[in-house]
N, C-alpha and C positions, 0 to 999 in steps of 0.2 A: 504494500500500500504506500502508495505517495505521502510526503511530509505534507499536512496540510499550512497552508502561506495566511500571516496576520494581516486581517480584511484592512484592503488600506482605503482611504478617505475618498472620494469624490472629491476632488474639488475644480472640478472645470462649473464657470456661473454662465447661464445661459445668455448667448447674443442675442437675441431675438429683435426683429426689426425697429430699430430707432431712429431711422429715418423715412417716416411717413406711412410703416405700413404693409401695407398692399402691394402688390407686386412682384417681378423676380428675386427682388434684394431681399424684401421682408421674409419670404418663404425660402430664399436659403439661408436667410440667417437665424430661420426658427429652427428647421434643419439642423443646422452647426451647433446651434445652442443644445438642443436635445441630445445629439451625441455626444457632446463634450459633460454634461452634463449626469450621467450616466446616470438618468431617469428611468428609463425603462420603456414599455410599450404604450401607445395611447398618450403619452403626458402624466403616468402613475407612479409617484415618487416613492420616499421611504414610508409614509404611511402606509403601501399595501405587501409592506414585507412583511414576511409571517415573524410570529413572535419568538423570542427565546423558549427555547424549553430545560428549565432547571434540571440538571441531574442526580445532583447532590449541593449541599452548603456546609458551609466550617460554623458553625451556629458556637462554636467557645471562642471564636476569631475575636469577635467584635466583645466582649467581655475582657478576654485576656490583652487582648490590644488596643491602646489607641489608633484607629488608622489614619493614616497623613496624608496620601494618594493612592489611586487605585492606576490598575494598564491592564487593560483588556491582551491576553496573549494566545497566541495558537500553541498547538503540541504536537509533537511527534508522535503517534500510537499504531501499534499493529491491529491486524483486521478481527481477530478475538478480542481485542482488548473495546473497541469500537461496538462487536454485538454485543457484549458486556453491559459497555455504557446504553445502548438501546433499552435495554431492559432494566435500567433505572439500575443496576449494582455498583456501585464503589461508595467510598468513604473517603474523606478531608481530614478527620479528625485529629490521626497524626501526622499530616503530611504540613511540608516545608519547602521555600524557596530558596534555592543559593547561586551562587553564578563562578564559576570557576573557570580558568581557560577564554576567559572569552566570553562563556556562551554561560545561560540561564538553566537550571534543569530543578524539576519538582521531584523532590523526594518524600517517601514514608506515604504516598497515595497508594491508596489500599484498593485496586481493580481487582475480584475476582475471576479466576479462570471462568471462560466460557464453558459449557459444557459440554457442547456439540463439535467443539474444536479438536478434542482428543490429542497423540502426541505435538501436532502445533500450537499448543497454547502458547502463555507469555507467564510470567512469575508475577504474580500480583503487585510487589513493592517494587519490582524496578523502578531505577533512577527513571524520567524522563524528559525530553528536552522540550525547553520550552522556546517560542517561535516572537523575535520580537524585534525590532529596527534597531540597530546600533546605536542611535543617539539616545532611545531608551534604555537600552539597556547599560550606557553609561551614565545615562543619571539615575536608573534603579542605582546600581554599582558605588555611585560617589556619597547617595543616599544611606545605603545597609552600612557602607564604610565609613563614613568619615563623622556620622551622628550615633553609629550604634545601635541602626534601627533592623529590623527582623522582617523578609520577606514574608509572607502570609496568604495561603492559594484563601479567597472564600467562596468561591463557587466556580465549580465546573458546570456546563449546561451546552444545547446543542443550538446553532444560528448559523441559519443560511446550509445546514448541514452540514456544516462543520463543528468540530468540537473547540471551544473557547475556556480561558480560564482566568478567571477576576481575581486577578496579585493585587494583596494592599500593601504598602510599608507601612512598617506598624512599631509603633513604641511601648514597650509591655508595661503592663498596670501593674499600679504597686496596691499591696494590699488597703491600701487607704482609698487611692481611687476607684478598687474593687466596688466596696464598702459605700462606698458615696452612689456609684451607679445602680446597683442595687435598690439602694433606698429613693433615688431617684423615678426609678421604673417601677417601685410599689408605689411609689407616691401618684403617677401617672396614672397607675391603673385604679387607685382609689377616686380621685378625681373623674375618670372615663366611667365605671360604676356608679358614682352619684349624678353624672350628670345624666345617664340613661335610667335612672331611678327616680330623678326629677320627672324626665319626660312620659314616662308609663306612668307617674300618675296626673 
């Protein structure tokens, strides 16, 4: 299976006729504008792309971490490891980012063997690499190094039918700001109960 490539940006902005219109100019410059534009059929943008589909999330990420930014990345995966994820199997729970060499790779992701894969499977906790533009991946780099901060996969999920993976840089909680968010997030949900107990009656 091919290395799937991080979905890169559009950004061609549409010409479309601004000089009067109608015409040969206007309709090839609606034309130009549409391809450049990487719109799609009919004039249907990014609203009728289908949605992400979650695979899994790191749900102790955002407790154990503060996150500073996020980067959407692609992954390396074999064709077992891929029906795997089809069927909703893996886990984030212990998994980790690091960047060695150069290059980015998620570790302690926990994909189950396929079933139906038999002697082709793949080892569940394989390293694997993660797919991302070099100027990202040196400011991930100068980020985890020179602050001290901790790559963080939070969700794997499938787009465009590809597999994507949401890296936060994260600064780990001390047990004081555990402790504060906590009481935060009861206090929230105390709050979100009376006010829905307000309204029923």
């Amino acid at each position: 299976m091919s290395a799937p490539k991080p979905t890169q940006p559009s950004g061609g902005k549409s010409k479309a006729a601004s000089k009067g219109g109608a015409g040969k100019g206007g309709a090839k410059g609606g034309a130009k504008g549409g391809a450049a534009g990487g719109g799609g059929k009919g004039g249907q943008g990014r609203d009728d792309a289908p949605p992400e589909r979650v695979i899994a999330e790191n749900r102790k990420a955002r407790h154990e971490y503060e996150i500073l930014d996020t980067l959407e990345c692609g992954i390396v995966l074999v064709g077992s490891e891929v029906k795997s994820l089809r069927v909703g199997r893996m886990s984030l729970d212990e998994a980790y980012g690091r960047i060695e060499g150069g290059e980015a790779w998620l570790l302690g992701c926990d994909i189950p063997e396929y079933e139906k894969a038999n002697q082709l499977n793949h080892r569940p906790k394989r390293p694997r690499k993660l797919l991302l533009h070099r100027r990202e991946m040196r400011k991930f780099a100068s980020q985890a190094l020179e602050k001290g901060l901790t790559l963080v996969p939070l969700k794997m999920y499938f787009k465009d039918g590809r597999v994507k993976v949401l890296v936060g840089v994260g600064r780990g909680r001390q047990l004081h700001d555990k402790r504060q968010k906590l009481k935060a997030q009861s206090a929230r949900r105390d709050i979100e109960a009376g006010i829905k107990a307000r309204r029923g009656g």
